[in-house]
C-alpha positions in Angstrom: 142.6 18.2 -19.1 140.6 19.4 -16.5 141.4 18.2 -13.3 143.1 20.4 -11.7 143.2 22.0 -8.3 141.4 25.1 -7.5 143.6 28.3 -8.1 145.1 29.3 -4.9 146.7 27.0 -2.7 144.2 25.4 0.1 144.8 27.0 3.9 144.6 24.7 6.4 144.5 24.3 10.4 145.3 21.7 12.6 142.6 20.7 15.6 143.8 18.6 18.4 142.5 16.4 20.9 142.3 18.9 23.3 140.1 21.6 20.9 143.3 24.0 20.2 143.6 25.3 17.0 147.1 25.3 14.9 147.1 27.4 11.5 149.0 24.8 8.9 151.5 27.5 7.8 152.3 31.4 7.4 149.3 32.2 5.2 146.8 30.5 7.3 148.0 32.6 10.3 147.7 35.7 8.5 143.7 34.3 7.4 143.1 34.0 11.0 144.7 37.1 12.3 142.7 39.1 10.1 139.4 37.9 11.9 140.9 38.5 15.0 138.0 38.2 17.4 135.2 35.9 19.3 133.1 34.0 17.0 130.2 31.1 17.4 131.1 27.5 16.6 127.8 26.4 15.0 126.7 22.8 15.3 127.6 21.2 11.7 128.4 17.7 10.2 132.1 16.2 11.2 133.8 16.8 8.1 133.1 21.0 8.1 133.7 24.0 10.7 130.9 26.5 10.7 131.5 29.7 12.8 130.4 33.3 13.0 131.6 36.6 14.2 129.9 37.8 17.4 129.1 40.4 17.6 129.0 40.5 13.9 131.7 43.8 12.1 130.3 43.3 8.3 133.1 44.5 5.5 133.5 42.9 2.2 136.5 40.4 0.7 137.1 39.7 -2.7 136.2 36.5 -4.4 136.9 33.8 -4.7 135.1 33.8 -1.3 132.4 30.4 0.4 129.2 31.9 -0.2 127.2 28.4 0.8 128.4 25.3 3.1 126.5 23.0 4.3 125.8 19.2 5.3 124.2 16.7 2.0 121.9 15.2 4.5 120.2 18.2 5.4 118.1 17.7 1.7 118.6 16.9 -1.8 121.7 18.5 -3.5 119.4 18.1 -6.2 117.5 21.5 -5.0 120.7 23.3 -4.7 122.0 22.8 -8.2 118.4 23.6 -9.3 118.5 27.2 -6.3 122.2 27.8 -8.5 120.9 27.2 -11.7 117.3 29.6 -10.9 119.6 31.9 -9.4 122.0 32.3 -12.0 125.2 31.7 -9.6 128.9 31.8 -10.7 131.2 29.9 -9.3 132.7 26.3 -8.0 130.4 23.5 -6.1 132.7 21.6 -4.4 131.1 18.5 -3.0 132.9 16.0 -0.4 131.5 12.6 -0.1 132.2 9.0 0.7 135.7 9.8 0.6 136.1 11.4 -2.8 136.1 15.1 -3.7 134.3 16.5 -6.8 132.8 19.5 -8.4 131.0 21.5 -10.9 131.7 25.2 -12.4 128.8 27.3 -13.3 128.6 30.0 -15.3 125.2 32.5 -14.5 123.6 29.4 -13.5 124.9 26.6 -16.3 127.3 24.3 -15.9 130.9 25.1 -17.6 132.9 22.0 -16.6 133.6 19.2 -13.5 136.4 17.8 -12.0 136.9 14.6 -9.9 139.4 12.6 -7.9 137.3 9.7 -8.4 138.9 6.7 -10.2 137.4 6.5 -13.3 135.7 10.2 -13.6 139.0 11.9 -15.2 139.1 12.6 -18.8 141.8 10.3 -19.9 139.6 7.2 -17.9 136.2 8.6 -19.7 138.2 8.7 -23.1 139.6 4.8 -22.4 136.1 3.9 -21.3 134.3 4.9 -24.3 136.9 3.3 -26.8 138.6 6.5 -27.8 141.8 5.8 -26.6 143.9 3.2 -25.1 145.5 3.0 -21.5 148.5 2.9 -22.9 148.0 6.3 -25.2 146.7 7.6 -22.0 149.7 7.1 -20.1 152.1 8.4 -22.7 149.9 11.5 -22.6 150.4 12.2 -18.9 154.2 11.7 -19.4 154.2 14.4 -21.9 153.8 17.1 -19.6 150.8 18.8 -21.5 147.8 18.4 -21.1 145.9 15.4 -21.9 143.6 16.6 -24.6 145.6 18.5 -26.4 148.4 15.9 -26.7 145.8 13.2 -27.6 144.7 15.4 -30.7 147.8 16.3 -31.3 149.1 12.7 -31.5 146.3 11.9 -33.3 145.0 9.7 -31.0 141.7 11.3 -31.3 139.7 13.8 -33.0 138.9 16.8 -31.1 135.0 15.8 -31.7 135.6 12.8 -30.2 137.6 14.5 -26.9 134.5 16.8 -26.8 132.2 13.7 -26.4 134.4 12.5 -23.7 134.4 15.5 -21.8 130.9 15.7 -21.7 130.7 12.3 -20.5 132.9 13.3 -17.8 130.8 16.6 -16.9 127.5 13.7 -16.6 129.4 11.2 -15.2 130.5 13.8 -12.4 127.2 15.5 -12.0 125.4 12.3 -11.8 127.5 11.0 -9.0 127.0 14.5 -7.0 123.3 13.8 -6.9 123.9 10.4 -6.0 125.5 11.6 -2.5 123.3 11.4 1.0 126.0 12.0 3.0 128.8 14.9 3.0 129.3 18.4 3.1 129.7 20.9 0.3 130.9 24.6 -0.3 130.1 27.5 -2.9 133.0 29.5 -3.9 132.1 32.6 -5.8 134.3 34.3 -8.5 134.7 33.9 -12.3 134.6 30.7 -13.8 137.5 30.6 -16.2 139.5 31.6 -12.8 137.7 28.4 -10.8 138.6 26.0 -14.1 136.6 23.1 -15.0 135.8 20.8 -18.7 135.7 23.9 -21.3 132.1 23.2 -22.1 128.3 24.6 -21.9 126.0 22.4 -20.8 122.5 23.1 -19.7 122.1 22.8 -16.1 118.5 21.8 -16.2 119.0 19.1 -18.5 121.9 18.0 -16.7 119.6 17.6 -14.0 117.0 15.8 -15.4 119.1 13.2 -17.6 120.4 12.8 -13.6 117.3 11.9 -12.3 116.0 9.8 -15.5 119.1 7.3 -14.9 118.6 7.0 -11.0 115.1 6.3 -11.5 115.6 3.9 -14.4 119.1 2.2 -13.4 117.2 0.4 -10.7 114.9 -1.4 -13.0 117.6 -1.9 -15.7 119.6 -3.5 -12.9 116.9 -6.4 -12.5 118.4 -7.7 -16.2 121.5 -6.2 -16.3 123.3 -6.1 -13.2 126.1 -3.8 -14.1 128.6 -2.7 -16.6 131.1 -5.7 -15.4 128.3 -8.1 -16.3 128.9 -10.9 -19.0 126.1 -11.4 -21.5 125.3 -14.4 -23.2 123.2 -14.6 -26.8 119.9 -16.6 -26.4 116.9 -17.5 -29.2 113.6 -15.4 -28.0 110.3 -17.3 -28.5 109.1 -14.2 -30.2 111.6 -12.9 -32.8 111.3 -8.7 -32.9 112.7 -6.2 -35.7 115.4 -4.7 -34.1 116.9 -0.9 -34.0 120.1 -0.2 -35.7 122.1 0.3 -32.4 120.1 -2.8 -30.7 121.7 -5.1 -33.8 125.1 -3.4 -33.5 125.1 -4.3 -29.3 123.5 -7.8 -30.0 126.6 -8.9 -32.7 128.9 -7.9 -29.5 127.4 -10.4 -27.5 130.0 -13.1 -27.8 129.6 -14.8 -23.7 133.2 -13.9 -23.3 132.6 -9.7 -23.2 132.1 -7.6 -20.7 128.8 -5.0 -20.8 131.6 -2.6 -20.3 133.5 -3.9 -23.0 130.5 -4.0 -25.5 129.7 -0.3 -24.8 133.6 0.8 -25.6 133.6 -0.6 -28.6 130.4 1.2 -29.7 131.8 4.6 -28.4 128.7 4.6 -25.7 128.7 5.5 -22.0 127.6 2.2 -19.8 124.4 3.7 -18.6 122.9 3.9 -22.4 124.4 0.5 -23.4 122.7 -1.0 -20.6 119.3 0.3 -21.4 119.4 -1.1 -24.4 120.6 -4.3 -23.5 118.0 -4.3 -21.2 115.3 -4.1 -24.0 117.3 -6.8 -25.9 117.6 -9.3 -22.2 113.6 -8.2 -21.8 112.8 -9.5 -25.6 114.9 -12.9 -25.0 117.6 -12.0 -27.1 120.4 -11.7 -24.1 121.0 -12.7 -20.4 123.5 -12.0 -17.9 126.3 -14.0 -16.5 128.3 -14.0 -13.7 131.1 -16.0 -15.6 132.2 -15.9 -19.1 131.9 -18.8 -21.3 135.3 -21.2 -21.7 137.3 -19.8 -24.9 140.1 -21.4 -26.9 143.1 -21.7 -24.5 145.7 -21.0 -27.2 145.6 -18.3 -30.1 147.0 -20.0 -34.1 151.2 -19.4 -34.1 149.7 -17.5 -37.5 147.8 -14.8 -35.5 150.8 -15.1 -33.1 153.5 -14.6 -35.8 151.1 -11.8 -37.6 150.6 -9.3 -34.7 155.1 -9.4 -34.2 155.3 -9.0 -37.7 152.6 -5.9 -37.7 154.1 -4.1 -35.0 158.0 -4.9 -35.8 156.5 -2.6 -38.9 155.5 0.0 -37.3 158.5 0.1 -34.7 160.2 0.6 -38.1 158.5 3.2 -39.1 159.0 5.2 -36.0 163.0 4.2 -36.5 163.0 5.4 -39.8 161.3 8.5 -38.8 163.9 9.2 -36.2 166.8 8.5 -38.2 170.6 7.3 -37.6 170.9 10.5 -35.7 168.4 10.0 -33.1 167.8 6.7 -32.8 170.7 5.5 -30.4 169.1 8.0 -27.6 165.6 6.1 -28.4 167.4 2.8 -27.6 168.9 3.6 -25.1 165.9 4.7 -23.5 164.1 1.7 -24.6 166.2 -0.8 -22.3 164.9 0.4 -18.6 161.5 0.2 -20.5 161.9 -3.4 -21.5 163.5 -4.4 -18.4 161.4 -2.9 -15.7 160.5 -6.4 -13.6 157.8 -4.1 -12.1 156.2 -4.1 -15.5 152.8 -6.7 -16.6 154.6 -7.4 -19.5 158.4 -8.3 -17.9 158.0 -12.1 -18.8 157.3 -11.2 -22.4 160.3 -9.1 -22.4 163.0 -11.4 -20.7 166.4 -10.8 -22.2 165.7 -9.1 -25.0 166.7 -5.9 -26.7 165.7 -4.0 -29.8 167.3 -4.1 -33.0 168.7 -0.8 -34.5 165.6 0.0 -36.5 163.7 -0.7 -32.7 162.1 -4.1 -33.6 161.9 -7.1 -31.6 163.0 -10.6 -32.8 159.9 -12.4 -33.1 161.1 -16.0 -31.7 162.5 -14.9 -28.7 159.3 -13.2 -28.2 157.0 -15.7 -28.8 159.4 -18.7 -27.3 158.9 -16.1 -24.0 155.5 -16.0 -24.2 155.1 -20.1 -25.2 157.3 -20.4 -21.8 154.2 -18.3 -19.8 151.9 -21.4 -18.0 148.2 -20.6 -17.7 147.9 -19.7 -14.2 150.7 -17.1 -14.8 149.4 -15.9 -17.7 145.9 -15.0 -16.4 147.3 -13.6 -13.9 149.1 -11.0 -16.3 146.3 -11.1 -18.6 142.6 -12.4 -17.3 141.2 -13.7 -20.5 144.6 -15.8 -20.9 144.3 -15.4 -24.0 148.3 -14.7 -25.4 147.6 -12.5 -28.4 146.2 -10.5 -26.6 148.6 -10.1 -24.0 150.9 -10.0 -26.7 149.4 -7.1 -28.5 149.2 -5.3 -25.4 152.9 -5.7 -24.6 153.9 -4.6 -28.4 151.5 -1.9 -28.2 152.6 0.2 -25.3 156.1 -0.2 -26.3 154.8 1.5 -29.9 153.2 4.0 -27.9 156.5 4.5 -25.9 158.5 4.8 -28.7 156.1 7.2 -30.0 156.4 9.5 -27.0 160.4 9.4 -27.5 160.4 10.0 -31.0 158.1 13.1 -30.2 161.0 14.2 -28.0 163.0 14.8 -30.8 160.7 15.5 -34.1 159.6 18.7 -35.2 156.3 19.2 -34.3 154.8 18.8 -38.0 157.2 15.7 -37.8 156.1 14.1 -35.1 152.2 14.7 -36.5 152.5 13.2 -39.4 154.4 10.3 -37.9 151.6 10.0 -35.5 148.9 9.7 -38.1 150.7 7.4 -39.9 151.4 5.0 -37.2 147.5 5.7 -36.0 146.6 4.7 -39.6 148.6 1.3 -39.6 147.8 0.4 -36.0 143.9 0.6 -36.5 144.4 -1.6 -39.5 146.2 -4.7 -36.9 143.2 -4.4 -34.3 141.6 -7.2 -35.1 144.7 -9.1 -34.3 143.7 -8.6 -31.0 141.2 -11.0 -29.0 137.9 -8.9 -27.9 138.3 -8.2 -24.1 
């Protein structure tokens, strides 16, 4: 996981109305009384203080120390990663814009990783994004106290080739968006990057840069067809039937009316920027348009898909039981009922007076006469496509992926693999249970 603060705790000064300066605690003050002295308040953008000694005393400090600051609208960050990169720079570029703090760690001029507060730009939303992983795997990964990655490979949630795609999707993701910024500020910090931390990769800053550039110049156009990645598409006959690429077949069968560009590049493992090129070819060839709404689908999914997807995962809750054993599974119980009776939770109707059984499976007819007792309106509310498998495989499946995360609590560690491949295996096999999103 890589997005975590920068090593040292942040000092910090208070300004007031009236232009006098507080330090924010003990270490601050110390900062500041070690540049005891008169210095020049240089003009600068809102958002950063600029000042210099006067006259200047030299000396040296150790890094991690600001060796650049400046405003974004001064020129193109774009030449600065390009002056970092030509001058073989270590360190951190922080960047501050819009609201939303992000930044890259070089390494002698490449980049070595990226973090990001930005919703979506984290590793375990790049992962879900692509179709790696579920929210729900996600979420049981944060509780674990470890990071992220490594508990998603070691749950075998995901291969570690696949985390390695997703955090280079995050390092693009986060570098595109930097050069996307006209406004800001942004600051340098020198020292050694496995100190400054960042995604442990090795990427080429140059073609970092110009992958950047391609999309910005090319999203615009592919934008005129496909207006964004929460777009719906709809299948059309061209006039002029074309052979089509491997990947362009494979995007087209995805095209259902009812799916989401975002949706159709998860479940082909692609980031949204190179699914909607290609759909753009396909939309420019006749075979797709976009949508602003998606087309009407069955209001009510068969009792037998209904009674298959309980059956499926009442399974594989007893496999996790069985796993446990007689000796731990009263302490998984009992931790199941706050889960099941959260009313804070999407899927509190579903669970409404009901409790597991002692090898942690749910009675299917209270179940499904809960969700029968959901009306429409509610239930799109809970679940947009209102479709109730779906929202009842969703329900079933983060409780799996809770009991998971408990039974982990308690299993050996080659235990608790094993288990998680297992349940993995089995899982996969009920996915198309599911409605596509």
């Amino acid at each position: 996981m890589s997005d975590r603060p920068a090593p040292s705790a942040p000092l910090t000064l208070d300004v007031d109305a009236h232009g006098r300066v507080a330090p924010g605690d003990d270490l601050a003050r110390r900062a500041l009384a070690d540049r005891a002295g008169r210095f020049l308040l240089l003009p600068s953008a809102p958002d950063l203080l600029v000042a210099r000694r006067s006259p200047g005393g030299g000396g040296a400090v150790a890094p991690p120390r600001c060796v650049l600051a400046g405003d974004l609208s001064a020129f193109p960050i774009a030449d600065l990663v390009t002056f970092i990169h030509q001058s073989r720079l270590s360190g951190r570029l922080e960047v501050a814009a819009a609201g939303v703090e992000r930044a890259m760690v070089f390494k002698d001029g490449e980049v070595t990783g990226a973090t990001s507060a930005a919703p979506g730009e984290r590793i375990g939303e790049v992962a879900v994004r692509l179709g790696y992983v579920t929210a729900a795997q996600v979420r049981a990964g944060m509780r674990s106290g470890r990071p992220l990655g490594k508990h998603l490979v070691e749950a075998g949630a995901i291969s570690s080739a696949d985390l390695w795609k997703c955090f280079h999707e995050q390092v693009s993701a986060v570098f595109h968006a930097v050069l996307l910024a006209r406004e800001g500020v942004f600051v340098m910090l020198d020292g050694a990057p496995d100190d400054l931390h960042g995604t442990p990769l090795s990427m080429s800053t140059q073609a970092l840069l110009m992958d950047a550039i391609r999309r910005i110049d090319e999203l615009s156009l592919f934008q005129s067809r496909i207006p964004g990645p929460q777009a719906f598409l709809r299948r059309r006959e061209p006039r002029s039937p074309v052979a089509l690429k491997p990947l362009e077949q494979q995007l087209l069968d995805r095209v259902d009316g009812r799916t989401r560009v975002a949706g159709i590049a998860a479940a082909l493992h692609l980031n949204e920027f190179d699914a909607i090129k290609v759909l753009y070819h396909l939309a420019e060839a006749g075979y797709v348009e976009a949508a602003a709404e998606p087309l009407a689908g069955p209001a009510e999914a068969p009792a037998e898909r209904l009674g298959a997807i309980c059956e499926g995962m009442n399974e594989l809750f007893r496999v996790i039981g069985a796993a446990v054993g007689a000796g731990g599974i009263e302490p998984v119980l009992a931790g199941s009922r706050p889960f099941l009776s959260d009313p804070a939770s999407r899927f509190a109707p579903l669970y409404r007076k009901l409790q597991p059984a002692r090898d942690l499976s749910l009675e299917p007819a209270a179940l499904l006469l809960n969700l029968e007792a959901l009306d429409p309106k509610r239930l799109r509310e809970l679940e947009p496509s209102g479709d109730r498998a779906g929202y009842l495989f969703d329900a079933l499946a983060e409780l799996m992926f809770f009991y998971l995360f408990q039974a982990g609590e308690k299993l050996p560690r080659a235990a608790d693999e094993a288990l998680a491949r297992e349940v993995k295996r089995r899982f996969d096999a009920l996915a198309s249970l599911k409605a596509t999103p």
